[in-house]
Backbone as JSON, one array per atom type, in Angstrom:
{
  "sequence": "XXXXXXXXXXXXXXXXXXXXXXXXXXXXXXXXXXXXXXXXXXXXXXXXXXXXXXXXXXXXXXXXXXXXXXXXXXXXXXXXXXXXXXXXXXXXXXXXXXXXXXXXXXXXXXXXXX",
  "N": [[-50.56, -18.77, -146.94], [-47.72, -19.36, -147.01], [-46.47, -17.09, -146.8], [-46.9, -16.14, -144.37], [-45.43, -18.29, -143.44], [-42.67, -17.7, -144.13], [-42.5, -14.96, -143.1], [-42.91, -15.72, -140.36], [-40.04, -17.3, -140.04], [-38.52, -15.37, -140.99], [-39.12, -13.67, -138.6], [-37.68, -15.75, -136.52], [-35.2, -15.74, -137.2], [-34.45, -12.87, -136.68], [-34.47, -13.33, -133.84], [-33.24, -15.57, -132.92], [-30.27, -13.93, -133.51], [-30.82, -11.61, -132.05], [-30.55, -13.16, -129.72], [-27.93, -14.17, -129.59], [-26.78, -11.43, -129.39], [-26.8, -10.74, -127.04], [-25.89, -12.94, -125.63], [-23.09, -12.87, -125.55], [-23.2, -9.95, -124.62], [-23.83, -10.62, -122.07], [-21.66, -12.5, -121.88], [-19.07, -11.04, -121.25], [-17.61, -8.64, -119.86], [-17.15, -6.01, -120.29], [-18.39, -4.53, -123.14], [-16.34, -3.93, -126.16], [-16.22, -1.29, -128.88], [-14.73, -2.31, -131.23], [-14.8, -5.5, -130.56], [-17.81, -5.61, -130.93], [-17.97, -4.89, -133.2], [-16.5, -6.77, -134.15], [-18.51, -9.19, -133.72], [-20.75, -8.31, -135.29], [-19.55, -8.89, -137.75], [-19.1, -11.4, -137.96], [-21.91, -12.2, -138.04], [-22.29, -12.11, -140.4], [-24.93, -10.93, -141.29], [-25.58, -9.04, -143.39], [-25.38, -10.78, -145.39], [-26.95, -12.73, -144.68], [-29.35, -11.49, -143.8], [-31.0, -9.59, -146.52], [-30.94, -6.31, -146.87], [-31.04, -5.26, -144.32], [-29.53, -2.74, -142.46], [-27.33, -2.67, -139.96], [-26.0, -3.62, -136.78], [-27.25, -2.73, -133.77], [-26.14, -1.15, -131.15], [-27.06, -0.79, -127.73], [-27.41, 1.76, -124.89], [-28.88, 1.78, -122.06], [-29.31, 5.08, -120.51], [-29.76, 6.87, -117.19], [-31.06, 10.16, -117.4], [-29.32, 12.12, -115.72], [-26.21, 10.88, -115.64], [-26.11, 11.03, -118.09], [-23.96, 13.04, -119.14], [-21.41, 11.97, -118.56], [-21.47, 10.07, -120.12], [-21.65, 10.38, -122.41], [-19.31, 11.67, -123.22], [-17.63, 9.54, -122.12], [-18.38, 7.7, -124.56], [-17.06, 9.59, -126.69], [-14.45, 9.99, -126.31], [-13.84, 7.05, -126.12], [-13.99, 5.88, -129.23], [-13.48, 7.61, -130.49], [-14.87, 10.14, -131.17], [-15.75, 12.85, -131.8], [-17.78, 14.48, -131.86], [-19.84, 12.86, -130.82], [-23.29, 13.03, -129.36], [-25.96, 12.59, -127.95], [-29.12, 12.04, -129.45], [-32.79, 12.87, -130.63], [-32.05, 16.48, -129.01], [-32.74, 17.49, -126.08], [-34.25, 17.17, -122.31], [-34.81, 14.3, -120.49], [-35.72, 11.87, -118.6], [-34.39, 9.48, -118.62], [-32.33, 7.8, -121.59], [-31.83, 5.99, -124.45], [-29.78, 5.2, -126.27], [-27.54, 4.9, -128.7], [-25.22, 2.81, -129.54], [-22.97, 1.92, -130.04], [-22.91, 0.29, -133.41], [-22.68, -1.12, -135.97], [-22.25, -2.37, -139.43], [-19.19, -0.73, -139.65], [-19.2, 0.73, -142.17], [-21.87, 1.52, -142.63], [-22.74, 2.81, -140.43], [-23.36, 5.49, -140.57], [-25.7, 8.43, -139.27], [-26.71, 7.02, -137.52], [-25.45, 6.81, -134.9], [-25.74, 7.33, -131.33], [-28.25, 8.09, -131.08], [-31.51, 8.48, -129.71], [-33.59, 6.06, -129.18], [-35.46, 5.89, -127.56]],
  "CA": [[-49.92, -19.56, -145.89], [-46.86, -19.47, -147.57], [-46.16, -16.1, -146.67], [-46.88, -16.54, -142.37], [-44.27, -19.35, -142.58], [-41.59, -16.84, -144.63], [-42.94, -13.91, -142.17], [-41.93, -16.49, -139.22], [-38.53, -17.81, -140.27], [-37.4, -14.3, -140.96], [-38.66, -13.21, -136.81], [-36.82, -16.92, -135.67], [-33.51, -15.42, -137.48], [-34.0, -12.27, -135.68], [-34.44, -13.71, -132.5], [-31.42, -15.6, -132.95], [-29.69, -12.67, -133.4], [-30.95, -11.0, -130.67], [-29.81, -14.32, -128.12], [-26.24, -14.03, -130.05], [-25.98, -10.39, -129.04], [-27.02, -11.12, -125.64], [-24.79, -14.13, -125.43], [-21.91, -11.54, -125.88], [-22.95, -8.88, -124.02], [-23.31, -11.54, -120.82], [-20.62, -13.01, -121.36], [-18.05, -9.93, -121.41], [-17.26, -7.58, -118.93], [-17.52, -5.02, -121.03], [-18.14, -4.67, -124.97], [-15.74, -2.72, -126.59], [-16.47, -1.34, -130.36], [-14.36, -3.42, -132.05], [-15.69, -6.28, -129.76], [-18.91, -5.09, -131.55], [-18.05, -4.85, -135.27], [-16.3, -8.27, -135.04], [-18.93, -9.97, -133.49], [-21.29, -8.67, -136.3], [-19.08, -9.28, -138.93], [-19.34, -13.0, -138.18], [-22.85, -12.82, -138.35], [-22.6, -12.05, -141.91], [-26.13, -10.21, -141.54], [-25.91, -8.32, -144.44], [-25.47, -11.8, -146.08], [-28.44, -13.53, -144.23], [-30.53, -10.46, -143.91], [-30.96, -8.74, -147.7], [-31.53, -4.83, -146.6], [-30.47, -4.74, -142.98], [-28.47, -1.81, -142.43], [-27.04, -3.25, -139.28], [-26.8, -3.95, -135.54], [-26.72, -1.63, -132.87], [-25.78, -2.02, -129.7], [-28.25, 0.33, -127.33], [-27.13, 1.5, -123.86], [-29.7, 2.76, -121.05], [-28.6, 6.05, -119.74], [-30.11, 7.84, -116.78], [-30.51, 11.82, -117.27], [-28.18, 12.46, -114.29], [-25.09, 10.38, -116.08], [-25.81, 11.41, -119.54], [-22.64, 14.08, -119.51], [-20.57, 10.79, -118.41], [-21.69, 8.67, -120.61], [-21.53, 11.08, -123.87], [-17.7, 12.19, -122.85], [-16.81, 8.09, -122.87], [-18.4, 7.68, -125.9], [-16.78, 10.44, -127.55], [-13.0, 8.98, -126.28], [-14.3, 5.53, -126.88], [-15.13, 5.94, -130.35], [-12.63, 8.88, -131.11], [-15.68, 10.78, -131.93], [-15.51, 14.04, -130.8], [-19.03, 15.02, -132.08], [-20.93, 12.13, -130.37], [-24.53, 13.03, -128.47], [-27.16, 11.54, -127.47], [-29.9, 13.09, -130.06], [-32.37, 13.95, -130.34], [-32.26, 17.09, -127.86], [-34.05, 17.27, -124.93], [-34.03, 16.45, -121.5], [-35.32, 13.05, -120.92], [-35.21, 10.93, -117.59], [-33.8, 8.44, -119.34], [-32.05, 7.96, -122.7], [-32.28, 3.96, -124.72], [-28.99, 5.67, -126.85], [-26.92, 3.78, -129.49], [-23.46, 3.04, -128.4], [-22.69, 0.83, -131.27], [-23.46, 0.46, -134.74], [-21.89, -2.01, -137.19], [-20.36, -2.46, -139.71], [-18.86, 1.15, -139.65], [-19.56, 1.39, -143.4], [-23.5, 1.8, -142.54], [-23.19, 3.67, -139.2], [-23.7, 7.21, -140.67], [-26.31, 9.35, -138.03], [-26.91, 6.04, -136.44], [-24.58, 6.81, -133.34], [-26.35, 8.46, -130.44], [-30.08, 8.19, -131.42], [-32.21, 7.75, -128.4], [-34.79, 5.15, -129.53], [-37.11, 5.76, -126.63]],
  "C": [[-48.4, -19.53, -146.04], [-45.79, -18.37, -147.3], [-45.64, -15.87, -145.52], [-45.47, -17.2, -142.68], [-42.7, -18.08, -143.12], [-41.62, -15.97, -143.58], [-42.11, -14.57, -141.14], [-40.72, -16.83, -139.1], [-37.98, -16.44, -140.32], [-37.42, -13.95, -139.5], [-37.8, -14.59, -136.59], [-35.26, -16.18, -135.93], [-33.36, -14.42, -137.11], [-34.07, -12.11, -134.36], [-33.06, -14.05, -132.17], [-30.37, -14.73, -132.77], [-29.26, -11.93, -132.27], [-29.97, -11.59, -128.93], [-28.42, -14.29, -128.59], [-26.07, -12.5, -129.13], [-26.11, -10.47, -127.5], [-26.26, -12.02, -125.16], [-22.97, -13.01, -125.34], [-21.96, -10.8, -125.13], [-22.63, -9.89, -122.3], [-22.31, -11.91, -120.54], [-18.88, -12.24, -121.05], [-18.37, -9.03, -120.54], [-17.57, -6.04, -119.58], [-17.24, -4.96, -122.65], [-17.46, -3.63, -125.12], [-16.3, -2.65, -128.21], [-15.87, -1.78, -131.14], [-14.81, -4.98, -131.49], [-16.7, -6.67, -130.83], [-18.91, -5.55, -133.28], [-17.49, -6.34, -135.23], [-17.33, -9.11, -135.31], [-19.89, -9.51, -134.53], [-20.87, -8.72, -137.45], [-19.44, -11.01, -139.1], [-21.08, -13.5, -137.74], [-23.54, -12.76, -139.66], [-24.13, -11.64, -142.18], [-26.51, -9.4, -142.73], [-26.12, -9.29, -145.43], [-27.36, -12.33, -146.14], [-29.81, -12.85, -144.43], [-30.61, -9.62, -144.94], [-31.57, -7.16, -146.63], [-31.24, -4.39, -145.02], [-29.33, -4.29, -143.05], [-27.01, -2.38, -141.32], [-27.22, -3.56, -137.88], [-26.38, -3.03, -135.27], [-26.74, -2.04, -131.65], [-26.64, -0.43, -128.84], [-27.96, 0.28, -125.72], [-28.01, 2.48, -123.28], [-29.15, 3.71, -120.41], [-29.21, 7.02, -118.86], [-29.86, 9.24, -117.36], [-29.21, 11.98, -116.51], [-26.6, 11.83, -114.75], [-25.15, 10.38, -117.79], [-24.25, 12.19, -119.87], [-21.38, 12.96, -119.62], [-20.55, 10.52, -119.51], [-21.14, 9.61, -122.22], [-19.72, 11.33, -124.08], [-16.64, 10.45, -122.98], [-17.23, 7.46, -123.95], [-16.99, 8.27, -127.11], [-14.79, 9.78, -127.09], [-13.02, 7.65, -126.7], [-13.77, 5.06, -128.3], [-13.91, 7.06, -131.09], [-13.18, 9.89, -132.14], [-16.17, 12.11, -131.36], [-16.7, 14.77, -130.88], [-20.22, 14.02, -131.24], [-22.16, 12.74, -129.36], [-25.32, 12.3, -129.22], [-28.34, 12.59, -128.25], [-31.28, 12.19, -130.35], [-32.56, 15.0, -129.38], [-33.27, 17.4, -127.19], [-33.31, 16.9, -123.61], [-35.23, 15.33, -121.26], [-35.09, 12.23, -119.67], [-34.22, 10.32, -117.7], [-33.85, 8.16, -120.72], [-31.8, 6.05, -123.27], [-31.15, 4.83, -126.02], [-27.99, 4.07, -127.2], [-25.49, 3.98, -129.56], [-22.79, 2.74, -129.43], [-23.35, 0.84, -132.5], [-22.63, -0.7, -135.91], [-22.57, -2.75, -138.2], [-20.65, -0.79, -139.94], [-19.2, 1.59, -140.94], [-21.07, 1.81, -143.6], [-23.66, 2.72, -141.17], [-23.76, 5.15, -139.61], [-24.52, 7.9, -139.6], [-26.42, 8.31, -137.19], [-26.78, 6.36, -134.69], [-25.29, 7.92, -132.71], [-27.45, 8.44, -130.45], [-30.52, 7.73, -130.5], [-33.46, 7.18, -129.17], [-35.45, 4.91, -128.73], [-38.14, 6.27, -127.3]]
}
């Protein structure tokens, strides 16, 4: 029993989470990546959460505006290697825009998690 309630408290704290990053993305016009890394710096997740790498921030991208979307990444971000991986065409791409804190992003950036 002891276990369920541990099991539960850890999903409630990533729910939370979840309504924080959502609280943020609503309330902003647009997130920028520093935006991003502050707002999970001050959720001290690496604190709260032992072993979470970090958050990511995950933007839906039709096929048809993928070329867009990869090209303002890659200025964004000043990442001149950024795609959307991995390859394929794909209706639609569930690609990671964001990643923080930058010291854990490594392949992170770009991964379509559909």
């Amino acid at each position: 029993l002891q276990t369920v309630e541990v099991i539960k408290d850890r999903v409630r704290d990533c729910e939370s989470v979840m309504y924080a990053s959502r609280g943020l993305i609503e309330s902003s016009e647009y997130v920028t990546p520093d935006e991003w890394e502050q707002f999970v710096a001050g959720l001290r997740i690496q604190e709260i959460f032992p072993g979470l790498e970090g958050l990511d921030y995950i933007e839906i991208v039709p096929e048809n505006g993928r070329a867009m979307f990869e090209k303002h990444v890659r200025h964004e971000s000043n990442n001149r290697e950024f795609a959307i991986w991995p390859e394929g065409k794909r209706d639609t791409y569930w690609a990671i825009k964001y990643f923080a804190p930058e010291v854990n992003r490594g392949r992170a950036m770009g991964f379509d998690i559909a």
